[in-house]
ZAMARGU-4260 file (C-alpha; in steps of 0.2 Angstrom, whole numbers, plus 5000, padded with zeros to 4 digits):
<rodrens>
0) 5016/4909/5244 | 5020/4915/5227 | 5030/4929/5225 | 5036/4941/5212 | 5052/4931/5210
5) 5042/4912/5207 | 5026/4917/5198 | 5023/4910/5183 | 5020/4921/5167 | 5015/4916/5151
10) 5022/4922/5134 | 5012/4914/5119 | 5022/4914/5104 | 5013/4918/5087 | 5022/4925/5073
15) 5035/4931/5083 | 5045/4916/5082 | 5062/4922/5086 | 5072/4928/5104 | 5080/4942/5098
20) 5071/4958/5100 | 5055/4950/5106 | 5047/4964/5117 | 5033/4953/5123 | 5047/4938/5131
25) 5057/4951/5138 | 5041/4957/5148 | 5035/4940/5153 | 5055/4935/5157 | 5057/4952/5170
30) 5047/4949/5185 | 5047/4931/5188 | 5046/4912/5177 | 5041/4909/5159 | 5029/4895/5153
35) 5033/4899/5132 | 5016/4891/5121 | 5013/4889/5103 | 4997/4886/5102 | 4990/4882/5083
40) 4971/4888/5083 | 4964/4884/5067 | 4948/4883/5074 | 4948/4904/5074 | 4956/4905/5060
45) 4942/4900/5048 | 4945/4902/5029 | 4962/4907/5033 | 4970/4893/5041 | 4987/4893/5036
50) 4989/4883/5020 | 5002/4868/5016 | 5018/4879/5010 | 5014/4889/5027 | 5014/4874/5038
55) 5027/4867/5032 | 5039/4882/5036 | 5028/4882/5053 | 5036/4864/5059 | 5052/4869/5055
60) 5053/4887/5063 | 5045/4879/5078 | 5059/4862/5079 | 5072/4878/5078 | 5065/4888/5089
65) 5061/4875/5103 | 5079/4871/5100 | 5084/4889/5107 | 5073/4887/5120 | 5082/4870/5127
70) 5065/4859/5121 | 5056/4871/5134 | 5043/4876/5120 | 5026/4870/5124 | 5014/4865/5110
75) 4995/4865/5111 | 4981/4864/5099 | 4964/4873/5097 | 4954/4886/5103 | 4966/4898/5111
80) 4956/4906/5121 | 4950/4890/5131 | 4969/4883/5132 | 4974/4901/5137 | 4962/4898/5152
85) 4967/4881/5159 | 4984/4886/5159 | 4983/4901/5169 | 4972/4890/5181 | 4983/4875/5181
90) 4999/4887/5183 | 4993/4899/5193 | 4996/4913/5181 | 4998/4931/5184 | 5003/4938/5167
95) 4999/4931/5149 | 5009/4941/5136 | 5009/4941/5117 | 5015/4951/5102 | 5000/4959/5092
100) 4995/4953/5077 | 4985/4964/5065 | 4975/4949/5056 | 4953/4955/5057 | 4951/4935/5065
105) 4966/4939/5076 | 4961/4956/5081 | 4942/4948/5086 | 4951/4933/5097 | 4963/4941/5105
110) 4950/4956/5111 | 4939/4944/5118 | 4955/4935/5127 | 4959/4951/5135 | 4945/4953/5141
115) 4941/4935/5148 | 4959/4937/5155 | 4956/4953/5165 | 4941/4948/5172 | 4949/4934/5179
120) 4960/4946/5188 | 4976/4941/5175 | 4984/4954/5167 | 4986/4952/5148 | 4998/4959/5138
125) 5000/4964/5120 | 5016/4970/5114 | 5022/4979/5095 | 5035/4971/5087 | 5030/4963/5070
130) 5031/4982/5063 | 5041/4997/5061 | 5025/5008/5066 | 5009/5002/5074 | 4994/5004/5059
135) 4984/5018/5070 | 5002/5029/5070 | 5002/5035/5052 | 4989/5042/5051 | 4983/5059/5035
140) 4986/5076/5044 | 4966/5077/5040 | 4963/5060/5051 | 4960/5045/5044 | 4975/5032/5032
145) 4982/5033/5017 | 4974/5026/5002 | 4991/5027/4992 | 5007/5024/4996 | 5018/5037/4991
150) 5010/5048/5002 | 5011/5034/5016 | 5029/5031/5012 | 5033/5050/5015 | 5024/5050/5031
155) 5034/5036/5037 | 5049/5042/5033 | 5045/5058/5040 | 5044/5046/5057 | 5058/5046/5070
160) 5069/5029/5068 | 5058/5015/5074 | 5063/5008/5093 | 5079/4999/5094 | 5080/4982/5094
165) 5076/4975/5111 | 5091/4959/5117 | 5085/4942/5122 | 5081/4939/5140 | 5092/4928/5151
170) 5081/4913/5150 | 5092/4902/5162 | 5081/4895/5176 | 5067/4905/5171 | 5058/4891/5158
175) 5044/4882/5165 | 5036/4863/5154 | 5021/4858/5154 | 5020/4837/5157 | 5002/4839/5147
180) 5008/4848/5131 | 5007/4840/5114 | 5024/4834/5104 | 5029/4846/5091 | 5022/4832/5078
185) 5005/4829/5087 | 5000/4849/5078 | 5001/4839/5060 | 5011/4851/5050 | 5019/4841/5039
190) 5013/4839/5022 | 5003/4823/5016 | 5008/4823/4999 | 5027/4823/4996 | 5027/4839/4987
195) 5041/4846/4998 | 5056/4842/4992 | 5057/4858/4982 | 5056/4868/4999 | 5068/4857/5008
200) 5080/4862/4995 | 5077/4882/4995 | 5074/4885/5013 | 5082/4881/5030 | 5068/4893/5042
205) 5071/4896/5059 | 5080/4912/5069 | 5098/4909/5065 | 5094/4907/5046 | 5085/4925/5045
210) 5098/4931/5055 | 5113/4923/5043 | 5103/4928/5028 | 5101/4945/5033 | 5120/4948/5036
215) 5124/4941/5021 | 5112/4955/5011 | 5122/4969/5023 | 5139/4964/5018 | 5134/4963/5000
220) 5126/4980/5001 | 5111/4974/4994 | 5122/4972/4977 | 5111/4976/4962 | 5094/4976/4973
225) 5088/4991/4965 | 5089/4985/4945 | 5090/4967/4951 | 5073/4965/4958 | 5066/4966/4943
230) 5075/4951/4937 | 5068/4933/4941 | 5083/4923/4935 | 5094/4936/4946 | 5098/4933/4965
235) 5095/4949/4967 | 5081/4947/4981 | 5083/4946/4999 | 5074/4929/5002 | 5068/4938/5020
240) 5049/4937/5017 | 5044/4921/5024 | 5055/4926/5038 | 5047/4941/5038 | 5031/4933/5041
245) 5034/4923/5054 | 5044/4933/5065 | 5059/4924/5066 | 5068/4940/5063 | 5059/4959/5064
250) 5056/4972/5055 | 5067/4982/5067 | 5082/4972/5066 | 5081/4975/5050 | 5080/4992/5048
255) 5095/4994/5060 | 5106/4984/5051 | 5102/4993/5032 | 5106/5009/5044 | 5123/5013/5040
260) 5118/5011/5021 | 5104/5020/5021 | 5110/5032/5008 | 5114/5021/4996 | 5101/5019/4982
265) 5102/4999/4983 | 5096/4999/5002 | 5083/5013/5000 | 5075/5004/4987 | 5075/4988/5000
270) 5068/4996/5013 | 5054/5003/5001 | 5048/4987/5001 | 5048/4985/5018 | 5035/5001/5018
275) 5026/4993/5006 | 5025/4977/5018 | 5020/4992/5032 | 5006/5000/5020 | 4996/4984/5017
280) 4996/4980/5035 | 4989/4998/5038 | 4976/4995/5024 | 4972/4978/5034 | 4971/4985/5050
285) 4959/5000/5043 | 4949/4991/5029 | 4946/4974/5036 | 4936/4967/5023 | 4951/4969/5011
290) 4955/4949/5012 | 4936/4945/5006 | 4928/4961/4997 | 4933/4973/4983 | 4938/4990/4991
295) 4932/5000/4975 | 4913/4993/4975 | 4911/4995/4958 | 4923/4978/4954 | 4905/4970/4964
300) 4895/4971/4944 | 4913/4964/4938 | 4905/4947/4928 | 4921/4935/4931 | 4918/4920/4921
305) 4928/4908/4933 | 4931/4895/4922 | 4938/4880/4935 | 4945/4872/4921 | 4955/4886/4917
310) 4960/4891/4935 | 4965/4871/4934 | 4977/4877/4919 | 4984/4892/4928 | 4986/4882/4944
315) 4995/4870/4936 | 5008/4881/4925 | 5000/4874/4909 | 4995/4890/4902 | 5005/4890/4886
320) 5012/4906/4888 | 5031/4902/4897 | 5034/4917/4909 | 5016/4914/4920 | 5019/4894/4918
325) 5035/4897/4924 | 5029/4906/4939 | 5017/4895/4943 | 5030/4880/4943 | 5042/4890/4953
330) 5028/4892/4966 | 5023/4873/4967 | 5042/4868/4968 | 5049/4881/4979 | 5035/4890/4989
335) 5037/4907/4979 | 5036/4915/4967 | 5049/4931/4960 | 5037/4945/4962 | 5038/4953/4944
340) 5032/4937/4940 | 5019/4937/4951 | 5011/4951/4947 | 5012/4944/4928 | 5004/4929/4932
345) 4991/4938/4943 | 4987/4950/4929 | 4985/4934/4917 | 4971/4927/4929 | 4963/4941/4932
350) 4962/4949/4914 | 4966/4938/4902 | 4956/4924/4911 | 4943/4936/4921 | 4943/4924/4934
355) 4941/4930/4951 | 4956/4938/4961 | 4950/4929/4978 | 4951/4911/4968 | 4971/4917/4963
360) 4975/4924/4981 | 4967/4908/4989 | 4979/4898/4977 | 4993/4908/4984 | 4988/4907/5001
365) 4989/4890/4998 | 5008/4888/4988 | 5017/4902/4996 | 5030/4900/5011 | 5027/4919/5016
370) 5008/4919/5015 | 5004/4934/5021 | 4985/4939/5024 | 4989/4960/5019 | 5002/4958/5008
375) 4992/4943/4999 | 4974/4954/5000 | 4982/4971/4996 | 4992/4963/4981 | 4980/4954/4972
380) 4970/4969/4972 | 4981/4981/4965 | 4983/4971/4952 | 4963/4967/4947 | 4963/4987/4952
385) 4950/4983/4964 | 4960/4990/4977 | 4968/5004/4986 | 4981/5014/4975 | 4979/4999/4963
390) 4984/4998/4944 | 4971/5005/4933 | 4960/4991/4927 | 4967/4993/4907 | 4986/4988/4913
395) 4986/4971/4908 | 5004/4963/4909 | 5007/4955/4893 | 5017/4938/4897 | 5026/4939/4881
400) 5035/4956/4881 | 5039/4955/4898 | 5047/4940/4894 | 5058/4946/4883 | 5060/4962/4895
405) 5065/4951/4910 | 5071/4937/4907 | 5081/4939/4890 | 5094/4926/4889 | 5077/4913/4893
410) 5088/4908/4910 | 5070/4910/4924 | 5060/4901/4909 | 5071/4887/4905 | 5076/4885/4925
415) 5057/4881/4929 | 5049/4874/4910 | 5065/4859/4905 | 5053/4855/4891 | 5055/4871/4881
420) 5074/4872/4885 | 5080/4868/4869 | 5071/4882/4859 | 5080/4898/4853 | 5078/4912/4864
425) 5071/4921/4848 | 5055/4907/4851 | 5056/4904/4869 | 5045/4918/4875 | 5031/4912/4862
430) 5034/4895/4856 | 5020/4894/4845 | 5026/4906/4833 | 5041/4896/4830 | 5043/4886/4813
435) 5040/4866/4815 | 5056/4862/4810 | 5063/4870/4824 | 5052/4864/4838 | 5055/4847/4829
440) 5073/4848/4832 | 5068/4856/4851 | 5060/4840/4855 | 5042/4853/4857 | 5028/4848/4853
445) 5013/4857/4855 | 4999/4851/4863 | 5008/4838/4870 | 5023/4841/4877 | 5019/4858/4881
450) 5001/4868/4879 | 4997/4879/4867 | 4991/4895/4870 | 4973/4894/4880 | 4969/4913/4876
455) 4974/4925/4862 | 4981/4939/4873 | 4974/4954/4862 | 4956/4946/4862 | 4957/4942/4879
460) 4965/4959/4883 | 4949/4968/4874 | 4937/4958/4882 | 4944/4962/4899 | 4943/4981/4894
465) 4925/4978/4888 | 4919/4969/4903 | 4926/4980/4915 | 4918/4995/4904 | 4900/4987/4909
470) 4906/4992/4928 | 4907/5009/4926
</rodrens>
């Protein structure tokens, strides 16, 4: 006979990769034994399978996570729904438990779970925990979500705190494996080319790294945040995205930990961007299309010229111009990318090459450790000014002078692009315009050693402006 105390519940871990506040484990936990899943179901995911930097991160999180659990963690792969299913008749489930993920694919699977679930007399369970706020709370006065986020922001804060961090559950006895699930290695995330060294170097993912990296911004007080953040060659970043993204530590945690700083001006400007994390998840949950479609229609009659050979160049950081090929670098050697320069190197693809702002967020999809499908989608289109509260259309980042603006001593530049790191700073930022003697003696040569220019950035700048004019 199964009683409260022996039945088996099941809590399917998604981007919630942590123990620590983890609403969704405590429920399964309370009543009666744990079977923890992982199920990687690319089959639902369609075009947005999570890319190779993505995967990468994925392996380790889980090996750490697994760890935590005592090797308890059971791995499967494919459609979710049917594994769901022949689990809770093989086990004799009673409960199936998860936390909510606001993905449109997601949304539509795990719908159709429930309702498979319930009509199989199992109760199913979706929990909040990977935001501060669930997308329908914040909401206009009038109805309806914010467009823009200043307004959003200001609503937010006008919130009561977000809940308090949940504690882990006692696990002890409680875990239950699964003799017919896969190795960790039989899900095939690691990598097939050796790119990865870059990653191994920068990142250490898992629970107790999110954890350690987050203290560590606390007791710094998030030391030059504010100005810092600007800054590519500064540490002036938090390094919590990818963390972020996978759950290994939550929005909640982290807004109780910046609570005792929160009138500092460093920590406010931190946890802006945690709003602005919130605000593209609300855009997701409300528009979602945004991934795939311009949200202001008139961008449909925008005439991108989609040159492969040039997205090839901007791929590859082999633009000629040193701030955006030294994003791009970054990216392919690290798995991210500073985010002024990100939005530089957007703006260049974009504008200056008018190639599609799907074709750059399907690159970054692709590159970034914290891939994230409404932060990616709302981004991108806020800087083609497609989007919601996007830039207008005729702000086109020029490479050069943010450069000079950002990066002044040539440290972020020189860091990612060896081959220009002889130049004088007064050249660095445009090598083109410097004398041959001095690119003689800097070892550059152009062309060769390092691209010229593929655009003139005033031309290309007007002829943005122009195309976009045949929109309106």
């Amino acid at each position: 006979m199964i009683t409260e105390s022996t039945a088996t519940h099941i809590h399917w871990f998604r981007q919630d990769l942590r123990l620590e506040d983890n609403p969704s484990l405590v429920a399964a936990a309370r009543a009666g034994r744990v079977l923890p899943v992982y199920i990687l179901d690319d089959e639902n995911a369609g075009n947005f399978r999570m890319g190779g930097a993505s995967r990468w991160w994925l392996r380790r999180s889980l090996s750490a996570l697994n760890a935590s659990l005592g090797g308890t963690l059971n791995f499967y792969r494919g459609d979710a729904g049917e594994i769901l299913d022949e689990l809770c008749q093989r086990f004799g489930v009673q409960e199936v438990h998860w936390t909510r993920c606001y993905e449109p694919w997601r949304i539509a699977r795990d719908t159709a779970i429930k309702k498979a679930l319930t009509a199989a007399g199992i109760s199913a369970r979706s929990h909040a925990g990977a935001l501060l706020f669930e997308p329908w709370s914040i909401s206009k006065n009038s109805g309806g979500y914010y467009q823009i986020f200043s307004p959003f922001y200001k609503k937010l804060r006008a919130q009561d705190a977000p809940d308090e961090p949940v504690s882990k559950p006692a696990l002890d006895g409680l875990l239950v494996e699964d003799p017919q699930a896969l190795a960790l290695d039989a899900l095939e995330l690691a990598p097939r080319v050796a790119w990865d060294t870059g990653l191994c170097a920068r990142w250490e993912p898992g629970e107790a790294s999110a954890l350690d990296r987050l203290a560590a911004m606390v007791d710094a007080q998030f030391e030059d945040y504010a100005e810092g953040r600007d800054f590519p060659a500064r540490d002036s970043v938090s390094r919590l995205s990818p963390h972020l993204h996978f759950g290994e530590v939550s929005p909640r945690q982290i807004w109780q930990a910046t609570e005792p700083l929160e009138a500092d001006p460093q920590v406010e400007a931190f946890r802006r961007q945690l709003c602005w994390r919130e605000f593209s998840y609300s855009l997701l949950f409300h528009v979602p299309e945004l991934p795939t479609e311009n949200f202001r229609k008139s961008f449909d009659a925008f005439a991108w010229k989609n040159d492969p050979t040039q997205l090839a160049r901007w791929q590859q950081g082999r633009t000629g111009f040193p701030l955006v090929d030294a994003g791009m670098r970054e990216l392919w050697e690290t798995g991210t990318m500073h985010n002024r320069v990100r939005m530089i190197a957007a703006s260049f693809l974009v504008k200056n090459l008018q190639i599609d702002w799907r074709l750059g967020a399907a690159w970054f999809w692709d590159c970034l450790v914290d891939a994230d499908l409404a932060n990616n989608s709302a981004s991108w289109q806020w800087v083609a000014g497609s989007g919601t509260d996007a830039a207008p259309y005729f702000r086109i980042f020029n490479p050069t002078s943010q450069a000079k603006k950002y990066d002044p001593d040539g440290r972020y530049i020189r860091r990612f692009i060896p081959e220009l790191k002889s130049l004088p700073n007064k050249y660095l930022f445009n090598p083109c315009s410097a004398p041959e003697s001095v690119l003689e003696a800097a070892n550059v040569r152009l062309g060769k050693t390092y691209p010229r220019p593929m655009v003139d950035l005033k031309q290309s700048r007007q002829q943005a402006l122009d195309a976009y004019q045949l929109t309106r």
